[in-house]
PASEBA-1860 file (N, C-alpha, C; in nm, 3 decimals):
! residues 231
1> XXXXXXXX> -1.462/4.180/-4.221/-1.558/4.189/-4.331/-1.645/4.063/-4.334 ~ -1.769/4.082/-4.326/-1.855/3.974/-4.352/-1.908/3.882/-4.456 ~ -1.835/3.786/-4.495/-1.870/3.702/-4.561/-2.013/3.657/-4.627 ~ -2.051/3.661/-4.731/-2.198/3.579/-4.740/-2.144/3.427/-4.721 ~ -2.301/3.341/-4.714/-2.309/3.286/-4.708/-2.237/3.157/-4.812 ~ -2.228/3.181/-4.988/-2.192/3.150/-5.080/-2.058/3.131/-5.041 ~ -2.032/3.255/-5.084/-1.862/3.279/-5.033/-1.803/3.188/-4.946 ~ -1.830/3.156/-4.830/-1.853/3.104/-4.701/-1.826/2.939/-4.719
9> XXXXXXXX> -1.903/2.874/-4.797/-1.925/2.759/-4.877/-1.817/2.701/-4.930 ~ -1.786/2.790/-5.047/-1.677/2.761/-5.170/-1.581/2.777/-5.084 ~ -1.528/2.871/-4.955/-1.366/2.897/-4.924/-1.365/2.750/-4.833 ~ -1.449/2.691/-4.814/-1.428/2.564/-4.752/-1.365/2.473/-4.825 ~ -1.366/2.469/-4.909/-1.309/2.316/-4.999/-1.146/2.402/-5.073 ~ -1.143/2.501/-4.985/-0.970/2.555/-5.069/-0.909/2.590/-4.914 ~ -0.808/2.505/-4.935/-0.688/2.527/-4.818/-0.629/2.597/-4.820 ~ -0.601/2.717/-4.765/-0.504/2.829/-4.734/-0.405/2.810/-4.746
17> XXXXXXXX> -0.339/2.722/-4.700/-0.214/2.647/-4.639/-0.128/2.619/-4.756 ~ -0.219/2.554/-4.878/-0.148/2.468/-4.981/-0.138/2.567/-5.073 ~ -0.049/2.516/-5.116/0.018/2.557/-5.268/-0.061/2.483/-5.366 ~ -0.136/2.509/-5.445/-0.200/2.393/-5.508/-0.099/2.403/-5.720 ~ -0.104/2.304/-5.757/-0.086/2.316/-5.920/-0.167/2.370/-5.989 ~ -0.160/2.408/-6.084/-0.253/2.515/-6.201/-0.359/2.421/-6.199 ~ -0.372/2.306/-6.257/-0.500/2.182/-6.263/-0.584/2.183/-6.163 ~ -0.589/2.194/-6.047/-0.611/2.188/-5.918/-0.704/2.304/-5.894
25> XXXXXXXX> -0.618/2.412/-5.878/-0.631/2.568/-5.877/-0.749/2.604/-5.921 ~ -0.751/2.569/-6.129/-0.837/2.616/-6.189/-0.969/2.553/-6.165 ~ -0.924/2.392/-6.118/-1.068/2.308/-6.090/-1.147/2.399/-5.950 ~ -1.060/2.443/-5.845/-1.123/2.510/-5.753/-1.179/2.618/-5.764 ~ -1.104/2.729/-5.862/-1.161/2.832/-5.861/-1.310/2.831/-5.947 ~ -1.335/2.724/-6.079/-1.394/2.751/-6.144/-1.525/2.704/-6.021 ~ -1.515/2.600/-5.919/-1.602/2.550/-5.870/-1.651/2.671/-5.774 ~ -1.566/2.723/-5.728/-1.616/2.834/-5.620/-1.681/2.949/-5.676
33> XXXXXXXX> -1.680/2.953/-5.823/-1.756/3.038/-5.880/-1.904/3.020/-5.907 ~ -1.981/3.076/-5.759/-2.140/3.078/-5.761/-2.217/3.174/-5.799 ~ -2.159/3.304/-5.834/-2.251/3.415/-5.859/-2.348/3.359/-5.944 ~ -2.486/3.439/-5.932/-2.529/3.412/-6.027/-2.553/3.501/-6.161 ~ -2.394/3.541/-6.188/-2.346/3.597/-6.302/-2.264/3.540/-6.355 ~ -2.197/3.568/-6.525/-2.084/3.463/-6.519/-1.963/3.543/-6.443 ~ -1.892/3.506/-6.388/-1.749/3.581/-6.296/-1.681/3.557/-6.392 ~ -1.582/3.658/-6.375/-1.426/3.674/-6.452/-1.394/3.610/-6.349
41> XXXXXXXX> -1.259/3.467/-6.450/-1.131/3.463/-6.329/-1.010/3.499/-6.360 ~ -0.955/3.565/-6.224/-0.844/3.645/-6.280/-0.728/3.575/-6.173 ~ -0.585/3.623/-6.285/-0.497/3.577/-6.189/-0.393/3.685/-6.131 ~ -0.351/3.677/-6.015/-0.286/3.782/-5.972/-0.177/3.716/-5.882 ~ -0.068/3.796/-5.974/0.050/3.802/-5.958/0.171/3.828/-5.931 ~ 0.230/3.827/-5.793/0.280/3.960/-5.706/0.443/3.858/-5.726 ~ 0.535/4.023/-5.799/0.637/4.013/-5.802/0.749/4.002/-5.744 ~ 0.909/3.994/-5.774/1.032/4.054/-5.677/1.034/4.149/-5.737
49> XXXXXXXX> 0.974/4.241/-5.920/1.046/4.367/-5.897/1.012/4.484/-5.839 ~ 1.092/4.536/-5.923/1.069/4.686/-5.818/1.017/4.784/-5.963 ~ 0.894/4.812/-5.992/0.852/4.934/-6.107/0.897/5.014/-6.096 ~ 0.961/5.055/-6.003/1.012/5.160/-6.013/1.154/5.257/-6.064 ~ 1.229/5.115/-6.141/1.320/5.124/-6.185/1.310/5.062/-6.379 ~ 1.334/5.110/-6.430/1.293/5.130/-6.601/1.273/4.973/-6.606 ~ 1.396/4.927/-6.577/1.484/4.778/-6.642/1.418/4.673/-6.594 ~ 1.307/4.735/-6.476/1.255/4.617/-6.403/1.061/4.621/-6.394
57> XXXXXXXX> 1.078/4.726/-6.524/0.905/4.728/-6.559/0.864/4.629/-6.636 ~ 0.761/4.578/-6.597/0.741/4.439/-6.699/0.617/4.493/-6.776 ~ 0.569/4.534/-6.908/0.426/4.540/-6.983/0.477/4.458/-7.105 ~ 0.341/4.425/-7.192/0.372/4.359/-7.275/0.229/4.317/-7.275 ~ 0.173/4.224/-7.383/0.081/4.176/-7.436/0.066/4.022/-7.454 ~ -0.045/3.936/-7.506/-0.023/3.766/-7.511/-0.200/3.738/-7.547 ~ -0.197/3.694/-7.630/-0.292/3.623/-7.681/-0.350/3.482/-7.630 ~ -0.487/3.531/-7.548/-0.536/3.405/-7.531/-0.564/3.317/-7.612
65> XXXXXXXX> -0.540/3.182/-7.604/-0.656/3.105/-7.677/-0.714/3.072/-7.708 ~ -0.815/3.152/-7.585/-1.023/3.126/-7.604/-1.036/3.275/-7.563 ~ -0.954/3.333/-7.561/-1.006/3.491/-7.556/-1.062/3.483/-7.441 ~ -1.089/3.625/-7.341/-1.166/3.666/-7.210/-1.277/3.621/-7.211 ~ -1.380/3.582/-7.334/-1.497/3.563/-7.271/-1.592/3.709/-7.258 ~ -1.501/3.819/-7.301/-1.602/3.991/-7.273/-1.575/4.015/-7.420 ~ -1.623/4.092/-7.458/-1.655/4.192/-7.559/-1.631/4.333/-7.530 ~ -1.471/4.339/-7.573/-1.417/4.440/-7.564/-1.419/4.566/-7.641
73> XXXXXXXX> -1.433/4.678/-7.575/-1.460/4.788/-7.685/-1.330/4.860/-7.732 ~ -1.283/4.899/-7.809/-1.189/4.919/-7.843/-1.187/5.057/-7.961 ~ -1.091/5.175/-7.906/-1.108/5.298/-7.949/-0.940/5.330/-8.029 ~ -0.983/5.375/-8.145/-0.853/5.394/-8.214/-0.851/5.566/-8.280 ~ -0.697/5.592/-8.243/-0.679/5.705/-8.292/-0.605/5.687/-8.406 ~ -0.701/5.733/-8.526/-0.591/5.744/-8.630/-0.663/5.853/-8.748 ~ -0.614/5.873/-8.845/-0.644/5.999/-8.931/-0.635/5.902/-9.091 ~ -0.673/6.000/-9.185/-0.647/5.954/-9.349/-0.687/5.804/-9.350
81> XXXXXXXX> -0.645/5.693/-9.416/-0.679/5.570/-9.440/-0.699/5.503/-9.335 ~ -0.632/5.500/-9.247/-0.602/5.447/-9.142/-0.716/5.396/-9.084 ~ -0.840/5.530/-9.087/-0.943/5.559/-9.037/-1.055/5.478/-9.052 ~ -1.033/5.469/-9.212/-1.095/5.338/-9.274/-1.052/5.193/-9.236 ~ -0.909/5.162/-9.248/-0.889/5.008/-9.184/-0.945/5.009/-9.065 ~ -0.935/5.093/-8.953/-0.988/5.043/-8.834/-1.135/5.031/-8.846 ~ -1.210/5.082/-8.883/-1.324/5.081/-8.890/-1.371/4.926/-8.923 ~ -1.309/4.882/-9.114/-1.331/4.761/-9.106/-1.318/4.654/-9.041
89> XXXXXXXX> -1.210/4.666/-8.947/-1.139/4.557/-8.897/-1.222/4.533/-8.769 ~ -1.331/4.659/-8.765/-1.441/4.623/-8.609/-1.393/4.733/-8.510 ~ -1.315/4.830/-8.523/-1.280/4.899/-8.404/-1.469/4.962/-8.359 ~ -1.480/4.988/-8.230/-1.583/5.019/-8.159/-1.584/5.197/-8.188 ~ -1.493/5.266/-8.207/-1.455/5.412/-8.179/-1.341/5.411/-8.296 ~ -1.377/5.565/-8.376/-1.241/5.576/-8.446/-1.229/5.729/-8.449 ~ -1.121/5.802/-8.399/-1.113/5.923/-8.412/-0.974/6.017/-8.406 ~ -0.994/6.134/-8.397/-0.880/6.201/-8.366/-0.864/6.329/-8.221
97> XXXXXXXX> -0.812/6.434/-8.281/-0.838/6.539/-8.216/-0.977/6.601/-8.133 ~ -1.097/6.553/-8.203/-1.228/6.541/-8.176/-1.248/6.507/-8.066 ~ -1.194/6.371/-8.058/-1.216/6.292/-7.918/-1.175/6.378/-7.805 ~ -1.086/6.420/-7.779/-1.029/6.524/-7.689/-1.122/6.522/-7.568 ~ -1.176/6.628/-7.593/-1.267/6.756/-7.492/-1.344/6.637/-7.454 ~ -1.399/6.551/-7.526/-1.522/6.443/-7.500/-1.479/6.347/-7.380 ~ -1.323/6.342/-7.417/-1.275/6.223/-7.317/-1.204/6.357/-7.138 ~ -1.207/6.417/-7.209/-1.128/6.549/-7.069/-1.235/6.611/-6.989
105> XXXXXXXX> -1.341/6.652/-7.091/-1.406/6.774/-7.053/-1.568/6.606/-6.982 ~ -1.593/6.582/-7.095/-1.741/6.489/-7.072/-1.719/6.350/-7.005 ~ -1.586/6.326/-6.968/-1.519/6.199/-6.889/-1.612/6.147/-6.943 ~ -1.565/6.084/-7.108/-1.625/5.975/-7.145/-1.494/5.877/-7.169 ~ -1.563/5.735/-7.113/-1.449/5.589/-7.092/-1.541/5.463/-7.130 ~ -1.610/5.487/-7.232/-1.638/5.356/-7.332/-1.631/5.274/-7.399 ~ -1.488/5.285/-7.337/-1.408/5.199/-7.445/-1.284/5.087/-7.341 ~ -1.228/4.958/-7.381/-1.155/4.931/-7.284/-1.019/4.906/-7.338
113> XXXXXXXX> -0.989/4.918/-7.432/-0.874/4.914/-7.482/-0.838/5.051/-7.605 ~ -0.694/5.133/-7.608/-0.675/5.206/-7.684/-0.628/5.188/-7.792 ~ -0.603/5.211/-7.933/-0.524/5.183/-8.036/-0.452/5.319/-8.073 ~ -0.349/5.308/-8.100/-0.318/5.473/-8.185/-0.206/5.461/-8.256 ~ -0.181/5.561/-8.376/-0.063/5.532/-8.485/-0.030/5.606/-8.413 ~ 0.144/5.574/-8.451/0.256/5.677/-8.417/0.237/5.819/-8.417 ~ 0.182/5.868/-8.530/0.161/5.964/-8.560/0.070/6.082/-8.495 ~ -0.042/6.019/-8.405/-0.129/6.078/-8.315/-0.098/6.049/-8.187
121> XXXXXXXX> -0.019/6.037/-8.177/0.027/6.005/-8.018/0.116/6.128/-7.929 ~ 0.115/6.255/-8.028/0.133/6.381/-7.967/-0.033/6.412/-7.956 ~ -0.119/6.392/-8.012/-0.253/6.408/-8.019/-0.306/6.351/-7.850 ~ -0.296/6.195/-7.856/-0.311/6.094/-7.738/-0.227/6.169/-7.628 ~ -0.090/6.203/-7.665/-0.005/6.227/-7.533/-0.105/6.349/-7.422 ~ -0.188/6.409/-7.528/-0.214/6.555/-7.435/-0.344/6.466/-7.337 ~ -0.382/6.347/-7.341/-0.485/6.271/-7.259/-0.398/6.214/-7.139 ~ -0.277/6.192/-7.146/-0.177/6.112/-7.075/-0.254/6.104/-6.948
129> XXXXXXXX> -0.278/6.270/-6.862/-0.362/6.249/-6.721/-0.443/6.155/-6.699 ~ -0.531/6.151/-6.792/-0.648/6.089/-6.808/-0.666/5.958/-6.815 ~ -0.592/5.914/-6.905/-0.555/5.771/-6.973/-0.463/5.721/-6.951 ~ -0.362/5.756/-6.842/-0.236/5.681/-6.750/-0.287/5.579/-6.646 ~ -0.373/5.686/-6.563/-0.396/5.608/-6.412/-0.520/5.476/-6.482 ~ -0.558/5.493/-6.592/-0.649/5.371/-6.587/-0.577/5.242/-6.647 ~ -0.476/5.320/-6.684/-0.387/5.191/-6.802/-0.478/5.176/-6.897 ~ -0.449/5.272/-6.944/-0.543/5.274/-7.143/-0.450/5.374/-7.220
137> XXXXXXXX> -0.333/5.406/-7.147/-0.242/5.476/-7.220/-0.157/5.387/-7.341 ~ -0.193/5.406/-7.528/-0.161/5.359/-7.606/0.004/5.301/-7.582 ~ 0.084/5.142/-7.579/0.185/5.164/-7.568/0.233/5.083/-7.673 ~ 0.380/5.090/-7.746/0.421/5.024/-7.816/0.486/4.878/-7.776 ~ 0.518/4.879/-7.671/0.572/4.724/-7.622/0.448/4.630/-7.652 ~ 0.327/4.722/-7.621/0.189/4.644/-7.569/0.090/4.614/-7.717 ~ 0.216/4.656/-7.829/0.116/4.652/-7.954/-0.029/4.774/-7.976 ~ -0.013/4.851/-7.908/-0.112/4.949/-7.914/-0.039/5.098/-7.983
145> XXXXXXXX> 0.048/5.093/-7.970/0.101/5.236/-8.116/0.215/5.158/-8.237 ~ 0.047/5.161/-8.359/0.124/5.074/-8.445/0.049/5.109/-8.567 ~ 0.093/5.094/-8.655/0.045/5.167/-8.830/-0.016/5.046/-8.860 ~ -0.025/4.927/-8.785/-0.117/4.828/-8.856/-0.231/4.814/-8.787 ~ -0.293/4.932/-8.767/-0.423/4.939/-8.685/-0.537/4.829/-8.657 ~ -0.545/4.774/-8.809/-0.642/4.679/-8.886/-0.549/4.539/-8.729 ~ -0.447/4.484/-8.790/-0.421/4.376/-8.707/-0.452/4.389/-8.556 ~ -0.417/4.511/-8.513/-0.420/4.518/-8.396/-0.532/4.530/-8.289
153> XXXXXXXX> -0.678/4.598/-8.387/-0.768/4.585/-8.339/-0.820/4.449/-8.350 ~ -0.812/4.353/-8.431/-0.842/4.221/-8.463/-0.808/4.141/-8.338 ~ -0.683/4.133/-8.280/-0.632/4.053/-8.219/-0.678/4.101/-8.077 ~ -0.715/4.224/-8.053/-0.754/4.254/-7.921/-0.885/4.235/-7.918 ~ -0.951/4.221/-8.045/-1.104/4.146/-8.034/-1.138/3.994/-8.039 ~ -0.971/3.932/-8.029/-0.990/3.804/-8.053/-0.946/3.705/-7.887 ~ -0.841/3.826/-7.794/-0.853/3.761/-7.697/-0.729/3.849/-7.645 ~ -0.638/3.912/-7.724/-0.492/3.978/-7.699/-0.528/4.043/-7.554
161> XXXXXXXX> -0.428/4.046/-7.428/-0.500/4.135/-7.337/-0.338/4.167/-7.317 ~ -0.330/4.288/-7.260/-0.212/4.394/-7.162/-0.197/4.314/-7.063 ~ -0.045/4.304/-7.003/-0.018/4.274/-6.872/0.078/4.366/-6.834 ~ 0.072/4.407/-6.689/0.182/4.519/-6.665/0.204/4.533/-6.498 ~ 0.270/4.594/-6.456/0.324/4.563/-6.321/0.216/4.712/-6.284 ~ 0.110/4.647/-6.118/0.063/4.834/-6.092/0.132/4.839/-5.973 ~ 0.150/4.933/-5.916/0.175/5.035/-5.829/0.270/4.929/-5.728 ~ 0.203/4.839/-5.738/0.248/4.725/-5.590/0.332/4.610/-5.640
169> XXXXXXXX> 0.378/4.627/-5.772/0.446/4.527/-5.855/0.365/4.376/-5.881 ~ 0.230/4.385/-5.863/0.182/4.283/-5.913/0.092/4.294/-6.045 ~ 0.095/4.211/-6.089/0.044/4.168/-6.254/-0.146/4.073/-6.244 ~ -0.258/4.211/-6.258/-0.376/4.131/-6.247/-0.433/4.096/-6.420 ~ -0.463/3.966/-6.458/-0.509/3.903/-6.536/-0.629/3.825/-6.551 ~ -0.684/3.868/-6.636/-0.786/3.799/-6.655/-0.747/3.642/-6.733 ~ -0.805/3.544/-6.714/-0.756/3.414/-6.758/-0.873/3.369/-6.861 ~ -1.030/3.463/-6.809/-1.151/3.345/-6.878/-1.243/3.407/-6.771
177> XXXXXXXX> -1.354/3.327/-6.793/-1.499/3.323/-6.747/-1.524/3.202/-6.671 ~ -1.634/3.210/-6.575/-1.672/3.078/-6.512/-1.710/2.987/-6.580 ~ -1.804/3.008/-6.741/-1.835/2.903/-6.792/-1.744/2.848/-6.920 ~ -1.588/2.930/-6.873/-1.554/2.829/-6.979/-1.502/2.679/-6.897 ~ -1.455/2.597/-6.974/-1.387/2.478/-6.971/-1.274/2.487/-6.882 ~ -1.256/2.399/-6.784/-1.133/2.393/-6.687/-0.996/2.395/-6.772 ~ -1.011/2.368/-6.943/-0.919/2.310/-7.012/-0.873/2.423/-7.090 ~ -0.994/2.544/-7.173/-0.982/2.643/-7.202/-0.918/2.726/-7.062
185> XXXXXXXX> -0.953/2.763/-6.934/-0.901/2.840/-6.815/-0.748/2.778/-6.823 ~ -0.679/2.647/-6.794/-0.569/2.601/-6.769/-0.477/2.676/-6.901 ~ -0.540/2.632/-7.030/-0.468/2.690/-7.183/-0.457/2.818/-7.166 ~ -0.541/2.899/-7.124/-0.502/3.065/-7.098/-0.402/3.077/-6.999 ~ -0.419/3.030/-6.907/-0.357/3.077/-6.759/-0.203/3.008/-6.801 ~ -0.183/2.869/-6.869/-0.034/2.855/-6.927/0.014/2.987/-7.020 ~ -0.084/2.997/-7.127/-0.028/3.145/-7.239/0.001/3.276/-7.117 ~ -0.046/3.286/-7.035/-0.011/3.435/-6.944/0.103/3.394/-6.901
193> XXXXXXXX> 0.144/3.293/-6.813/0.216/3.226/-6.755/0.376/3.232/-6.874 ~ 0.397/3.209/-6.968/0.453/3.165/-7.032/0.489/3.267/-7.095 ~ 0.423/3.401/-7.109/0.474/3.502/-7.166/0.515/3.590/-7.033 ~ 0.458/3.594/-6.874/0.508/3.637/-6.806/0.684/3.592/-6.773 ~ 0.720/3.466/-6.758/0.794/3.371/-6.729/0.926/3.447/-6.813 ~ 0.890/3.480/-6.973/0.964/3.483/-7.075/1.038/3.676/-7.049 ~ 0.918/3.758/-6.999/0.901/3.859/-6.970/1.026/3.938/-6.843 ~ 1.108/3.778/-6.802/1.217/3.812/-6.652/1.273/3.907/-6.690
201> XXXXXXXX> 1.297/4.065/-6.598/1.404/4.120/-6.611/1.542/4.072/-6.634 ~ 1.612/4.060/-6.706/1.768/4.055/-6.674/1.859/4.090/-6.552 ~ 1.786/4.203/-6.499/1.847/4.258/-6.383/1.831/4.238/-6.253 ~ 1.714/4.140/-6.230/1.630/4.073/-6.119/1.704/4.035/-6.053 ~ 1.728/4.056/-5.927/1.808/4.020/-5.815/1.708/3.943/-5.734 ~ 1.742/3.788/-5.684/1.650/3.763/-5.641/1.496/3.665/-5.690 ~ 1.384/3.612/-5.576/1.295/3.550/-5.679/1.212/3.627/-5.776 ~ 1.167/3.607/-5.886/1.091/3.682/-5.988/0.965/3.667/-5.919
209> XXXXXXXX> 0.873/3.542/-5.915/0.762/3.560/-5.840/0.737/3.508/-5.714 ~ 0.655/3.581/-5.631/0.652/3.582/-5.528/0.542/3.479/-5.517 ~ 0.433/3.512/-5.554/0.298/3.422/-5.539/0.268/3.456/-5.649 ~ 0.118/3.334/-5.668/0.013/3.361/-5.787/-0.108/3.333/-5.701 ~ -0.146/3.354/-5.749/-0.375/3.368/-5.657/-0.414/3.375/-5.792 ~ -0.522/3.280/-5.819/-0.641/3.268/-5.921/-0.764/3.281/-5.828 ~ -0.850/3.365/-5.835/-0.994/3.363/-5.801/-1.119/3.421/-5.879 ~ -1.178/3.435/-5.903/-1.348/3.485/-5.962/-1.378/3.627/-5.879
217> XXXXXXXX> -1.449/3.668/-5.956/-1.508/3.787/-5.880/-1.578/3.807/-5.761 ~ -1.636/3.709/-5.722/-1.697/3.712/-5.590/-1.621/3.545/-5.496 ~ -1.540/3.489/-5.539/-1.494/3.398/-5.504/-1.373/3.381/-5.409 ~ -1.363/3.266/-5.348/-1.225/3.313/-5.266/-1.067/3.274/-5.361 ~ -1.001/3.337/-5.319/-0.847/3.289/-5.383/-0.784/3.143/-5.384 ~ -0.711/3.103/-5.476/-0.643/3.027/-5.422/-0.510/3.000/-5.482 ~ -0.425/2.991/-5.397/-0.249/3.042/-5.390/-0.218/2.893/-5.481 ~ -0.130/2.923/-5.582/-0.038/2.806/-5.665/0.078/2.811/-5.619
225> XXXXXXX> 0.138/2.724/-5.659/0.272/2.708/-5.571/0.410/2.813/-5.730 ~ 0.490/2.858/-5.705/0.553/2.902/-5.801/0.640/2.856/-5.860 ~ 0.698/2.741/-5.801/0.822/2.694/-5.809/0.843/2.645/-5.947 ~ 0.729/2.628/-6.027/0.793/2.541/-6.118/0.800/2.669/-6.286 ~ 0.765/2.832/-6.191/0.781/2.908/-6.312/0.884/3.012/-6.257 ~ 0.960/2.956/-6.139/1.084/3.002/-6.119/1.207/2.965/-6.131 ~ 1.177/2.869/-6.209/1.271/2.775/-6.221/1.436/2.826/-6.316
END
């Protein structure tokens, strides 16, 4: 695959070889970030488990401290009052049964995060096809099927993001933007870190993580060393 020129540039000043510390890492990645857009940097995180066994699925949720940096849209299913808190609280989308056909039939996905009460989630379940493979399926570990609609949309407009093991047992995260602060990127990437860390199966045979890679969207990777969140 052919490299641009940019690209080309920035993978020069990051060593393959090294394991670098989070400080390090974030100073490189934020530097190798030239688009001239702002880039997401994300971190990705390849496991020992195996998803494929209940005990060794990792999802769950964690609140940044400077938030992604995007403006997340956020769609809630709920009915009676409910309907009203979300609304105030800023949800982007509020609906029920309605939504249906719109999201099945008109593949509409305008939204990037789901909310839904308990109660509509035989409603939500009949989307499951739909809203599985993207990971927007409402979950309760993840704070997304919950009667406090109002909090929950708040906090996912304030920075809250999903983490979860895909297909290949690794965990991709967003940490921040290119123009935030090396200090804001490091403070996020510890909060992921720290709720992943906390997140160990019990049943883990073996190392929990394998690697971490922080890079930007058009940027090259660069590998942290793990040792000190395998500890």
């Amino acid at each position: 695959m052919k490299r641009g020129k940019k690209y080309v540039e920035a993978a020069k000043n990051i060593d393959r070889a090294t394991l670098y510390d989070s400080t390090e890492a974030v100073s490189l990645v934020k530097k190798s970030a030239v688009a001239k857009f702002d880039e997401t940097i994300e971190a990705h995180i390849r496991t020992g488990c195996d998803g494929r066994h209940a005990e060794q699925q990792i999802r769950g949720a964690v609140a940044l401290p400077h938030g992604t940096g995007k403006t997340v849209r956020v769609l809630v299913f709920a009915k009676g009052d409910k309907v009203n808190e979300a609304q105030a609280a800023g949800a982007d989308f509020v609906g029920g049964e309605e939504l249906i056909p719109k999201i099945q039939n008109d593949n509409w996905f305008e939204f990037d995060v789901v909310v839904a009460t308990p109660d509509m989630m035989g409603v939500v379940g009949r989307l499951g096809r739909v809203l599985g493979p993207k990971g927007l399926m409402p979950n309760p570990k993840a704070g997304t099927v919950t009667m406090d609609v109002a909090k929950a949309v708040q906090e996912i407009k304030a920075g809250k993001i999903e983490y979860r093991l895909d297909k290949t047992n690794i965990i991709h995260v967003p940490i921040g933007k290119a123009s935030f602060t090396e200090e804001q990127l490091a403070d996020n990437f510890q909060a992921i870190m720290d709720a992943i860390v906390k997140a160990k199966p019990a049943t883990l045979k073996g190392q929990y993580l394998k690697s971490i890679t922080l890079a930007s969207t058009m940027g090259p990777g660069v590998k942290l060393s793990t040792a000190k969140y395998n500890g």
